[in-house]
C-alpha positions in Angstrom: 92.0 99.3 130.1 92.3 95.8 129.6 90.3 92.9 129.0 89.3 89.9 130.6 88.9 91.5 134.1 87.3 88.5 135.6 89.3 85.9 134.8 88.4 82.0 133.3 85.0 81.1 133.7 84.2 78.2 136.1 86.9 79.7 138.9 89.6 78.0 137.3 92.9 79.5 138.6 94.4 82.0 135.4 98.2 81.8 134.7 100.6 83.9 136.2 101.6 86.2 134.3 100.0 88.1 131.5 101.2 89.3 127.9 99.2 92.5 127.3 98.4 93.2 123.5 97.9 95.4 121.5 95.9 96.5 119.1 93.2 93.6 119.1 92.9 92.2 115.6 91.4 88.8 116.2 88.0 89.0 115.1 89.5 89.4 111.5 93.0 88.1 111.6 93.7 84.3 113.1 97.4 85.4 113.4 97.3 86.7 117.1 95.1 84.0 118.1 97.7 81.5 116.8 100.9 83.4 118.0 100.1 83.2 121.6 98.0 79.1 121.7 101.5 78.3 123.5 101.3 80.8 126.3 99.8 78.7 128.4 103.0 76.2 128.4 104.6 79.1 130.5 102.1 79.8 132.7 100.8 82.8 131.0 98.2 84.5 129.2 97.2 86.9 126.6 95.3 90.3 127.5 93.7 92.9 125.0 94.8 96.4 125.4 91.6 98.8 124.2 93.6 102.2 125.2 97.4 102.0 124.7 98.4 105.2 126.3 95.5 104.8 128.9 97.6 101.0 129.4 100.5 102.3 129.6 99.9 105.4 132.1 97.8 102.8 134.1 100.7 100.3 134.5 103.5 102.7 135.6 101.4 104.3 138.3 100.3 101.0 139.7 101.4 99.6 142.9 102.4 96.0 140.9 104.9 95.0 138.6 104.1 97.0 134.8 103.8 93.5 133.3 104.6 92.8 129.6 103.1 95.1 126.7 103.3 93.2 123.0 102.9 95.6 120.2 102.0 94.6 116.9 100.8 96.9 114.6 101.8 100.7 115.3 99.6 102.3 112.6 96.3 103.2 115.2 98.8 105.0 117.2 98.9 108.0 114.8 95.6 107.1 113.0 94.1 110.1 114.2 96.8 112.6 113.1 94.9 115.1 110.5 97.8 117.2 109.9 101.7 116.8 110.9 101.1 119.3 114.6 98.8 116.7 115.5 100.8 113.7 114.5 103.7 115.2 116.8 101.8 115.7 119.8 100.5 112.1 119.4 103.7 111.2 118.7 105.4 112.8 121.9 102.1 111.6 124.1 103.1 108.2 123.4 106.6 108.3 124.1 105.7 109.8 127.1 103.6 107.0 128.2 105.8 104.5 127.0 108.4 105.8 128.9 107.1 105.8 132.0 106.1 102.3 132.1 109.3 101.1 131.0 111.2 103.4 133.7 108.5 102.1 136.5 109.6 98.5 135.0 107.3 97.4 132.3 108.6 95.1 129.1 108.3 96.3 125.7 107.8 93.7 122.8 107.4 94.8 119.0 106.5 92.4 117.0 107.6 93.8 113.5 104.4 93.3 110.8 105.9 95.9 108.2 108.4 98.4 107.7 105.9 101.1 107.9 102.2 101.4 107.9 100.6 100.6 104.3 98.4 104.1 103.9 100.9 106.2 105.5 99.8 110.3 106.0 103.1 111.5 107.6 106.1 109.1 107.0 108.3 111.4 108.8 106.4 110.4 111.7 106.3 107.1 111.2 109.9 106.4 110.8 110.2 108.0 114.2 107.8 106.2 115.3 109.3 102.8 114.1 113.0 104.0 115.3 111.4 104.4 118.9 110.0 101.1 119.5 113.3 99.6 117.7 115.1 101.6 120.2 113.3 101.1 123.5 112.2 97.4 123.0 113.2 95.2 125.1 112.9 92.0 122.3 112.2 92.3 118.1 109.9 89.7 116.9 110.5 89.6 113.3 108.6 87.4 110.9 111.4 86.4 108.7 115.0 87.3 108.6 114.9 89.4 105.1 113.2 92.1 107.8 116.1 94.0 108.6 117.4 94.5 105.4 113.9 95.6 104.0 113.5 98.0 107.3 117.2 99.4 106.9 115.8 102.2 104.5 114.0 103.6 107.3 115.1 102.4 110.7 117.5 99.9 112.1 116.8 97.6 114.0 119.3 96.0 116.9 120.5 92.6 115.8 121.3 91.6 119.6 117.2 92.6 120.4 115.6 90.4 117.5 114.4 87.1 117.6 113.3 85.5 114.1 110.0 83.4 114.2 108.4 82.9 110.9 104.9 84.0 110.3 103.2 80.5 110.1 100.5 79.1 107.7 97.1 78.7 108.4 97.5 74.7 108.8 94.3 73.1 110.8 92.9 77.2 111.4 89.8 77.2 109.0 88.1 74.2 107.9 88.5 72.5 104.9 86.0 70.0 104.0 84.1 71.3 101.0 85.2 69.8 97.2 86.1 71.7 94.8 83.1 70.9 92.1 81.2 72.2 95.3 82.8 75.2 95.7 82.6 76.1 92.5 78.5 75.3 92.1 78.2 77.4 95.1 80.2 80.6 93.4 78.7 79.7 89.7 81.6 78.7 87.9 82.0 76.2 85.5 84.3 72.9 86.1 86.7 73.6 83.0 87.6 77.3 83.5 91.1 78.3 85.0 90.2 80.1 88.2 92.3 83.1 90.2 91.5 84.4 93.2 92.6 87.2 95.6 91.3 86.8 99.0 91.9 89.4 101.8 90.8 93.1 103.2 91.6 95.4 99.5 94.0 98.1 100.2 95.3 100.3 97.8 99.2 98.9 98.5 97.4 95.7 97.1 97.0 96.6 93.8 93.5 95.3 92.7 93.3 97.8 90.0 96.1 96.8 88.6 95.0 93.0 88.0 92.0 93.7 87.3 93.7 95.3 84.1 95.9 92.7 83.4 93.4 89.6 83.8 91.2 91.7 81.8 94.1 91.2 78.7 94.2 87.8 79.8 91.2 86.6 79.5 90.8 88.0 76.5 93.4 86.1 75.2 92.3 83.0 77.1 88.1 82.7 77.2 88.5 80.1 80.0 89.9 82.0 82.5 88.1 83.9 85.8 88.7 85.7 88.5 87.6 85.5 92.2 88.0 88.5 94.1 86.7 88.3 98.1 87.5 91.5 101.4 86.5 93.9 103.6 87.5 97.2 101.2 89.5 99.5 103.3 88.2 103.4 103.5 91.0 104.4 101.7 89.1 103.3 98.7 85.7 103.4 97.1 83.8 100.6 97.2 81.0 101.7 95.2 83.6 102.4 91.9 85.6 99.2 92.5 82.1 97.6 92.7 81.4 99.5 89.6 84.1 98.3 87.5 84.1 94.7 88.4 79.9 94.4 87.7 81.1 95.8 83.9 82.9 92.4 83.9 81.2 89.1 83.9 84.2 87.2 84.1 84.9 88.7 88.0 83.0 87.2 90.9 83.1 89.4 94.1 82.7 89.7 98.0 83.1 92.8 99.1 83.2 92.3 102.9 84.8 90.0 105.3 85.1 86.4 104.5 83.7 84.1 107.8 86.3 81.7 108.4 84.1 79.0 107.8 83.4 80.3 104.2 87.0 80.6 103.2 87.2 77.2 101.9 84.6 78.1 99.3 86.6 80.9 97.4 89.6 79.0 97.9 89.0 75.2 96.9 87.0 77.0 94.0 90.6 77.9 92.4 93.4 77.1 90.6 95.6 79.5 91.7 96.1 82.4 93.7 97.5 86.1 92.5 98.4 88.6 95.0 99.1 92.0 93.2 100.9 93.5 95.9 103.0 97.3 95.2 105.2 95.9 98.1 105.0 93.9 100.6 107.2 92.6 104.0 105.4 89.6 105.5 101.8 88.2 103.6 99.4 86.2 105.4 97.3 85.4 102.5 100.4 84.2 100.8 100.9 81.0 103.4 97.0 81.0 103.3 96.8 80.5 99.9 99.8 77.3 99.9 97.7 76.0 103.1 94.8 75.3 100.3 97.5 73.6 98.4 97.2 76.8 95.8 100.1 77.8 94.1 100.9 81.5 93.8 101.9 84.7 92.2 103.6 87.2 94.8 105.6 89.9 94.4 109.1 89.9 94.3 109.4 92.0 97.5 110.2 91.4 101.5 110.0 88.1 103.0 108.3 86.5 99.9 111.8 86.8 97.4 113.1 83.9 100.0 110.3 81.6 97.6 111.8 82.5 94.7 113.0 79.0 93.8 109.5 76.9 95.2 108.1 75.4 92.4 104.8 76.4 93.5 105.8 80.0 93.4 106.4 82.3 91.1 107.4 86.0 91.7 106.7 89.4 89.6 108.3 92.6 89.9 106.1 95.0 91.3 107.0 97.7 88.9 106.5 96.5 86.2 102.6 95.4 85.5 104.0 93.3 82.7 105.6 91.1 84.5 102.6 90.7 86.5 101.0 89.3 83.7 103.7 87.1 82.4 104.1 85.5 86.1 100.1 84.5 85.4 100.5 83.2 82.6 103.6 81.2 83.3 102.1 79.5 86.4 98.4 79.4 84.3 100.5 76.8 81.8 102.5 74.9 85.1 98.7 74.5 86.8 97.1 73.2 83.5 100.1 70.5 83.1 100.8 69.7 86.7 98.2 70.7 89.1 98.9 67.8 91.4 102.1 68.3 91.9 102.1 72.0 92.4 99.2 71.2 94.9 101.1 68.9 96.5 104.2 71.4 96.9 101.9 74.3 98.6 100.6 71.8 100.9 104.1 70.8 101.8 105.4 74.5 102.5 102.3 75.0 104.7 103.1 71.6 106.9 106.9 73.3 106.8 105.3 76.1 109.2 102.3 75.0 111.5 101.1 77.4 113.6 101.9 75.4 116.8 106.0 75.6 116.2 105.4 79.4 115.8 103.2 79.1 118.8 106.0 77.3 120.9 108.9 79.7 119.5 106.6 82.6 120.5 106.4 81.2 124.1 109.9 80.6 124.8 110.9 83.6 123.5 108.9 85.7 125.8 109.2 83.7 128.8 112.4 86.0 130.1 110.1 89.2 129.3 107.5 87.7 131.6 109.5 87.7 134.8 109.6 91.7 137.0 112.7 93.7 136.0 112.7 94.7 139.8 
């Protein structure tokens, strides 16, 4: 099933062709909304998906052309595999379906988000999973061009299938009009402390426990620092002992659910910096969020974010290693406290650098040849 069965209010004519999606993240992720704004430019439009297979069985066994299916992230495809039989038979269900609507003529795009699925039950599956859209896609959008080396452990991917168009910052997406001795009366900080934040949904591969033990040796070290911590909490964890620990610590203010876009700008024009304690990582959205609040930040060393390794406003850690967390913190700590104009002024520069319209635009013409009928 798909959405939007109507068509634009008001009886407006809709765009020829369609670019189905799926899965739907939008209510919690700009990043889809952004990717297609330039659709229109080539006379198309952007359809949810609800039921892939359903989609896909739908589209091969129609009278009209398949259409265009764009596939981001794979991981609710074998989401509901308790055990390894079920994860094959989901597994060979979706190959099925998939097949069909490419033989009956549909277009495949995979747009590649990261090498595998962060909580991942049966990798095995997975892999073959990833290997089977890399093999039957007709186009590879990849967010920067470290992905293939990063996916190479796993899968490969077809050099002569991928397109490279870099995830974009957030530039002109949330607004952006609150001060920062605002913010920070509104979140009960004081104007002299040195603030962190992590802003984002908190998954295990993010490492939250892991900071939380290293800012806890930092600030007691350092009596001014603090630590904003803001996201949805994935069910992989417990929310009730990450709550827990963090209320033993008065020197942690937390959100534990979803940020409104509109209330981003608090948390983040509240801090100094931001520190994302990633175990690994391919492509980060909150990383180009964070620069597009003119925050610098500490990233792992890992995926599409060691190409930063020489930005002033960057510094990297090595994501083994929970000491070098620390020292990255405290390195970039020092740089904020003698420079923070400057190292604003850098972030803001590596956001302008990417602005979601060029992504929008590259996005576009990229799919443009997928939107015509193979037959």
């Amino acid at each position: 099933m798909t959405g939007d069965p109507d068509g634009p209010a008001g009886g407006a004519e809709r765009p020829r062709h369609q670019l189905h999606f799926y899965p739907d993240y939008r209510a919690t992720n700009p990043f889809q909304t952004m990717l297609h704004a330039g659709l229109a430019d080539v006379d198309a439009e952007a359809v949810p998906v609800t039921n892939l297979v359903e989609h896909l069985r739908t589209r091969a066994d129609g009278p009209r052309d398949p259409g265009v299916l764009s596939l981001h992230w794979s991981s609710p495809i074998l989401s509901a595999a308790d055990g390894p039989f079920r994860a094959k038979l989901l597994l060979d269900r979706f190959e099925a379906a998939l097949d069909g609507f490419l033989g009956a003529g549909g277009r495949l795009l995979w747009t590649v988000h990261n090498v595998l699925p962060h909580e991942v039950r049966h990798r095995w599956a997975e892999v073959e999973l990833a290997q089977l859209l890399a093999d039957r896609a007709d186009l590879v959008h990849v967010l920067s061009a470290e992905t293939l080396a990063s996916v190479e452990p796993a899968y490969r991917l077809d050099p002569a299938k991928v397109v490279v168009i870099d995830h974009a910052s957030y530039f002109g997406l949330y607004p952006d009009a609150i001060s920062r001795d605002e913010a920070r009366s509104r979140l009960g900080l004081e104007a002299d402390r040195t603030v962190l934040v992590t802003l984002g949904g908190i998954r295990p591969y993010k490492g939250l426990d892991t900071l939380l033990d290293v800012f806890a040796e930092l600030a007691d070290e350092d009596e001014t620092l603090r630590l904003l911590i803001a996201g949805g909490v994935s069910a992989h964890l417990s929310a009730d002992d990450l709550r827990d620990r963090c209320a033993r610590e008065d020197r942690v203010t937390t959100r534990f659910e979803h940020v409104p876009d509109d209330e981003v700008q608090v948390w983040m024009n509240a801090s100094d910096l931001a520190v994302l304690p990633y175990r690994d990582v391919l492509n980060s959205g909150a990383f180009l969020l964070s620069q597009t609040f003119g925050l610098p930040v500490v990233a792992p060393r890992a995926g599409s974010l060691r190409a930063w390794e020489d930005q002033p406003q960057v510094r990297l850690f090595d994501p083994q290693d929970p000491g070098s967390l620390g020292d990255a913190i405290t390195e970039l700590v020092a740089e904020v406290r003698r420079d923070p104009e400057g190292l604003r002024e850098h972030a803001l520069a590596a956001a302008r650098s990417r602005l979601p319209e060029t992504m929008a635009a590259e996005f576009a013409r990229a799919v443009t040849p997928l939107l015509q009928p193979r037959r």
